[in-house]
N, C-alpha and C positions, 0 to 999 in steps of 0.2 A: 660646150664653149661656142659663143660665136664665129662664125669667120671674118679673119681679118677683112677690113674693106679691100673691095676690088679696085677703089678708084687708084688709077696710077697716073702722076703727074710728075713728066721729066722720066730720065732712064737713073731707075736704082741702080745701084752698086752690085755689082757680080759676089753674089752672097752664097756661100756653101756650107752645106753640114757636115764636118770631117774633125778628124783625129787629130787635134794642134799638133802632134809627135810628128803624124806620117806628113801633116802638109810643108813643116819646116823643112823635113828630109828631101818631101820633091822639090820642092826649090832651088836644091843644089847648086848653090853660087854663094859667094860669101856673104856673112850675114850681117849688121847692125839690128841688134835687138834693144828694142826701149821695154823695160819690165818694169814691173811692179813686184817685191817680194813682200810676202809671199802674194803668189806662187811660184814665182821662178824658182827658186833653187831647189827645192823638193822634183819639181817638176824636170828641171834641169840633171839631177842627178837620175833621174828614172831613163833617162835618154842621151846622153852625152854621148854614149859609146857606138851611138850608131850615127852619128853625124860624119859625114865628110869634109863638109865644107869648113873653113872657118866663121868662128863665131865671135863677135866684138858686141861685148855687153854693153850698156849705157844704163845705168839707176836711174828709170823716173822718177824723182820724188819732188821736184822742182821747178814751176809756170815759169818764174824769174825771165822777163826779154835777155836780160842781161846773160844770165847762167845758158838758157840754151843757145844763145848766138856765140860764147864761149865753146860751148860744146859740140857744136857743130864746125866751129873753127879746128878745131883741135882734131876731130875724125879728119875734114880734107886736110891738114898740115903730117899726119898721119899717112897721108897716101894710100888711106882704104879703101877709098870709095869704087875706085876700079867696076867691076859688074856687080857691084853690093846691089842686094836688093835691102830696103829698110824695116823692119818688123814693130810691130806693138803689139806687148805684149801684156794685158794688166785692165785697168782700167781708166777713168778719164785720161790721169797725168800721162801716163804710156800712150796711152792711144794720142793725143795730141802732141806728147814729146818726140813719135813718131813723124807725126804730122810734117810739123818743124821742120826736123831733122832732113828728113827724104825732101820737101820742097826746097830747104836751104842748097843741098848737095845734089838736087837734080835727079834722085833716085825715082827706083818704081817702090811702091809703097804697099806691104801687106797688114791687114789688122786681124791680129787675134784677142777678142774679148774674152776675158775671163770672171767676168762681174755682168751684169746689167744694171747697172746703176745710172750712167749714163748713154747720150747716145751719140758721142764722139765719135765710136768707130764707123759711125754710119752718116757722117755728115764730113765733107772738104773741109767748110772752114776752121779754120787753126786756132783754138782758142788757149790764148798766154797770160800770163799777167805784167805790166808794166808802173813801175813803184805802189803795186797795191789795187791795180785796177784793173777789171776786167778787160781786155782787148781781143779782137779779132784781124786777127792779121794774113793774108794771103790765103789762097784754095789749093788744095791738092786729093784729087783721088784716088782710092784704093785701087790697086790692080782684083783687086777680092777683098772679101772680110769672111774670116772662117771663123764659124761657130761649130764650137766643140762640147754638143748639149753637156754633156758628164764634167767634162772640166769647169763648166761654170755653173751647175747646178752642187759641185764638191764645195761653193764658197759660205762663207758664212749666209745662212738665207736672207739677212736685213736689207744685204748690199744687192739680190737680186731685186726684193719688193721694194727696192731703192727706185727702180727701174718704172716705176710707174709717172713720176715727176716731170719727165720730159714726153709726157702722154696726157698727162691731169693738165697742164699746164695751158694747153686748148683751149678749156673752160675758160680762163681769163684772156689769154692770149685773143681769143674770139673777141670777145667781150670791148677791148681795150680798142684792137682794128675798126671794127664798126666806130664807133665811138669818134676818134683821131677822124676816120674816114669820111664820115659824117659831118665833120668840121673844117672840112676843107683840106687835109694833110694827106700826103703820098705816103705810100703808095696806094691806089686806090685798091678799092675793095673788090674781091675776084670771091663771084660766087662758089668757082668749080674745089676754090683752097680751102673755102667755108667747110662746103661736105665735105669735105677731106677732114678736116680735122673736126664736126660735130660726128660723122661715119668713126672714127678712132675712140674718141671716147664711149661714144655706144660700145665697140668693141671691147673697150677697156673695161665698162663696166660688167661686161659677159664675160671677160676673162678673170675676174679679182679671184673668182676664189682657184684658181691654177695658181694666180700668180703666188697667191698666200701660200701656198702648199709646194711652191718651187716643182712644178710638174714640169717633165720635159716638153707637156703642151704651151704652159706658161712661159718657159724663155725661148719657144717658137714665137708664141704672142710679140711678146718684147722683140725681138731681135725683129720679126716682120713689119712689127710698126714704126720702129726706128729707120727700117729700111725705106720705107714711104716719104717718111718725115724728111728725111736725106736728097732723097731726090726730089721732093715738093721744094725744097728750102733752095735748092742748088737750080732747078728748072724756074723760079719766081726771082732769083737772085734778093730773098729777103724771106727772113722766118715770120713774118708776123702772125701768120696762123697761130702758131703755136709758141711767141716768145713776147711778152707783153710785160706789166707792172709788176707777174710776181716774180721772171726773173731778174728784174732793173732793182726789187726790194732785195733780194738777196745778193746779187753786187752789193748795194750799197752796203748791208750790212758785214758784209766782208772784209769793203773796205774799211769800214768801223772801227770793226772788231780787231781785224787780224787772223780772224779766225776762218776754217776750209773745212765746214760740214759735209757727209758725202753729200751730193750734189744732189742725186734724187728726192732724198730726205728733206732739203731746206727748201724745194721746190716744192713737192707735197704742201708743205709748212706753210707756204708762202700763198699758192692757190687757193686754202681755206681761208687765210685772211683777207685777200684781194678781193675773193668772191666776196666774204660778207663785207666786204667794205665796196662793192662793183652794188652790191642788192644782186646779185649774181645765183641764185640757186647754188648758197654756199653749202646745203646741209647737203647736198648731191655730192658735191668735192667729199666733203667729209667723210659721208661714207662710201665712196669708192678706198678713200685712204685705211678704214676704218676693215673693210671685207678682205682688203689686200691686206692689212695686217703690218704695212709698212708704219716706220716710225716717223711718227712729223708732232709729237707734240711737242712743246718748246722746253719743258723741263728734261725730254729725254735728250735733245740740241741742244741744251744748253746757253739757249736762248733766254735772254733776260728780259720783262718788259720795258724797262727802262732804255732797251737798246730797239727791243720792236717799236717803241713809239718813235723814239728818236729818226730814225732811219724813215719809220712811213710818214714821219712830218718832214720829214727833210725831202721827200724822194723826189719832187720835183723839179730841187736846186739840184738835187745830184745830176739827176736824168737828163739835164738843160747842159750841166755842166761837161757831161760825159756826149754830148750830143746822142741820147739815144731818140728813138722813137717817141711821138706823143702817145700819152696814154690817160687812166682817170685823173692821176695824180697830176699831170698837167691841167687837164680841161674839165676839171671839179675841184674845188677847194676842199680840202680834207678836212675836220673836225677836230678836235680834242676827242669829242664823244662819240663818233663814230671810229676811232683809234682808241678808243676803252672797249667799245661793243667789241670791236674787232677780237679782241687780246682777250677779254672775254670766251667768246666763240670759241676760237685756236686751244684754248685749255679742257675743252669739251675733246678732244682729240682722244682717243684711246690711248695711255700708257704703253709700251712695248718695252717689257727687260729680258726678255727671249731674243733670243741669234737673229 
């Protein structure tokens, strides 16, 4: 396997390799856990008994502004928060329902992934939903992020080779920065963020077949490039490297639909159509998605074409609407028929009905 790039830009997040069990227990102060089940409660009852501390569960299951500003109400009206330290425990929702939580209430902030699917626990900003739409709202940082190889190689494998999406996503995110940058729009273009993120996809692609086989080297992989990406994002105060058209297409379609694909997966999804719709060395995306073994093709999402065109003819009103960044979908007219090639292409994707 490759080694991850060395380039480092900004100060990563204090990242350790340990036993979710023992690093709960040294923590010893009271706890606000944001979980996701499973695995909490399996995991929960293998260790309850040695906890001292008090522990106050919180269910991630919920973006909602509304629900977690509710429920963050409710902990300080509780008079918990005292020396709480805040925990996430799970994946995206936990890791940002932590987020929340701990910036809302002024806490210190611990992240335990148990998935790689995203890379929430390695990034400050908060990401919520607000009536149906993506937002980012406030920074907060980990006091650590503990990675427990076993615990999150025990998950289903999809949601780990999930993990490649917010890595693949470079390919366009690149793509989309020059572009905008190119045309006059902020933020300018910063060579040193470029090799950062064409150095990660190299890596990515030396890593696919770990990741596909869920090797303890593979969610090293993952958990160190996230770790990059966290602190390149947080040190630029702007993801562009690596967040462009294809995650602005899957907002949109979110917003659509209704619907909350794991995250990894519609990002995969999303980079093979953006690339062949950028002219982008879309077969390259491909099969990176293809060796890793991750799921991105749309009948296994549940993705319909009639909602993929809609959304990538739309994406422009959205992305204007949502003020995000410019990207192709701005500053190129999109086609009919190149939104057929597209959908085309995307169905070339490998099938995945394995874990």
């Amino acid at each position: 396997m490759s080694p991850l790039s060395s380039t480092v830009i900004g100060r990563p997040f204090l990242c350790v390799e340990e036993r979710a069990d023992e690093a709960l227990i040294a923590l010893d102060v009271p706890l606000v856990i944001c979980a996701n089940d499973p695995p909490w409660r399996s995991f929960w009852q293998s260790m309850s008994t040695r906890m001292d501390a008090a522990v106050t569960v919180v269910d991630a299951w919920n973006m909602d502004l509304d629900h977690l500003t509710q429920r963050s109400a409710s902990l300080a009206e509780r008079d918990i928060v005292g020396a709480t330290t805040v925990v996430g425990f799970g994946g995206g929702t936990a890791l940002d329902t932590a987020k929340f939580i701990a910036w809302k209430l002024g806490r210190p902030l611990v992240q335990i992934p148990t998935i790689t699917s995203v890379d929430a626990g390695f990034t400050d900003a908060i990401g919520i939903r607000d009536q149906g739409r993506v937002r980012y709202i406030g920074n907060i940082a980990p006091d650590k992020v503990v990675v427990d190889i076993d615990l999150i190689r025990s998950a289903p494998k999809r949601l780990n080779r999930a993990g490649i999406g917010d890595i693949l996503s470079c390919h366009t995110g690149l793509f989309d920065w020059k572009l905008a940058s190119g045309a006059g729009h902020r933020p300018a273009w910063d060579p040193v963020l470029a090799t950062l993120g064409t150095t990660l996809l190299k890596d990515l692609e030396a890593a696919a077949d770990d990741i596909a086989a869920v090797t303890a080297d593979g969610v090293r992989f993952l958990a160190g490039a996230y770790r990059l990406i966290g602190a390149a994002c947080a040190h630029a105060g702007h993801s562009r490297f690596e967040e462009g058209s294809e995650h602005f297409w899957a907002y949109a379609y979110e917003h659509a639909t209704g619907a909350h694909p794991v995250h990894g997966e519609i990002i995969a999804f999303a980079v093979c159509a953006l690339a062949h719709l950028q002219g982008n060395d879309a077969e390259r995306a491909r099969q990176i998605v293809a060796t890793s073994r991750a799921r991105a093709h749309p009948r296994d999402l549940g993705i319909t074409e009639e909602h993929f065109r809609s959304c990538l003819l739309g994406l422009s009103a959205y992305a204007r609407a949502e003020r995000l960044d410019m990207t192709i979908a701005d500053l190129r007219p999109i086609t009919e028929a190149q939104t057929e090639a597209a959908w085309k292409f995307v169905c070339t994707i490998p099938r995945r009905r394995d874990d």
